[in-house]
C-alpha positions in Angstrom: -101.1 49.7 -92.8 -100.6 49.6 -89.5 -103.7 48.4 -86.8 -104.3 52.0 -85.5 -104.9 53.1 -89.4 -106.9 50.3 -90.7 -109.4 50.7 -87.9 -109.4 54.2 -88.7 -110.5 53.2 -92.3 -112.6 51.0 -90.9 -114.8 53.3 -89.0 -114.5 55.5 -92.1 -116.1 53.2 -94.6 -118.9 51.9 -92.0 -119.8 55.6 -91.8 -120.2 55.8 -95.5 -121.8 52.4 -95.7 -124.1 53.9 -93.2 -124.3 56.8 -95.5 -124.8 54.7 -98.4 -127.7 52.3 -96.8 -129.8 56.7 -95.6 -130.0 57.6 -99.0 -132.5 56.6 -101.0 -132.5 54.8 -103.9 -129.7 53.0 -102.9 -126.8 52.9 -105.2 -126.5 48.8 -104.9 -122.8 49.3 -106.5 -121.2 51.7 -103.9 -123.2 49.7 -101.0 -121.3 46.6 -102.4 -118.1 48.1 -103.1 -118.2 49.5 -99.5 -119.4 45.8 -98.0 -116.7 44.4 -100.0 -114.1 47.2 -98.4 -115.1 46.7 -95.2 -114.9 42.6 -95.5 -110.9 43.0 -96.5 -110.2 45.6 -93.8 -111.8 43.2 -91.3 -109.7 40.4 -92.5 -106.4 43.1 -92.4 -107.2 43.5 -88.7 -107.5 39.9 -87.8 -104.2 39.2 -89.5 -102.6 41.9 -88.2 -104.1 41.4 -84.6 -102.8 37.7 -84.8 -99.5 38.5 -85.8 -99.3 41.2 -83.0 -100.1 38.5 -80.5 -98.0 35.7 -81.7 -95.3 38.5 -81.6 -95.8 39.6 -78.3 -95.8 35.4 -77.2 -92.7 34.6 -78.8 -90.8 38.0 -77.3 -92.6 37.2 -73.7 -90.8 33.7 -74.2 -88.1 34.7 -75.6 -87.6 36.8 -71.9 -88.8 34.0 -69.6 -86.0 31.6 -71.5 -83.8 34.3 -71.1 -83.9 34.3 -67.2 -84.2 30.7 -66.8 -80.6 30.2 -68.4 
């Protein structure tokens, strides 16, 4: 998935999380499945947001060594 549609499921499953935490009783294994979700999406984004930076270094570099030679 790309950034754009993991922080669309993202929003997405904190909505139902939100959901989730509103009704009453709580259904403790959907609230955890949903926390557990959300944990790994977060993780997706931070990976994918790191790769997307160190990308955009290396081709930024990659220019600037480009003109200098």
């Amino acid at each position: 998935m790309n950034i754009d549609q993991l922080t669309g499921r993202y929003a997405r499953l904190k909505n139902e999380l939100e959901t989730a935490y509103a009704t009453s009783p709580w259904h403790d294994a959907r609230i955890n499945r949903l926390a557990d979700d959300l944990a790994s999406i977060e993780r997706q984004l931070s990976n994918a947001r790191y790769a997307n930076k160190a990308l955009t270094e290396l081709s930024h570099r990659s220019q600037f060594q480009a003109m200098t030679e």
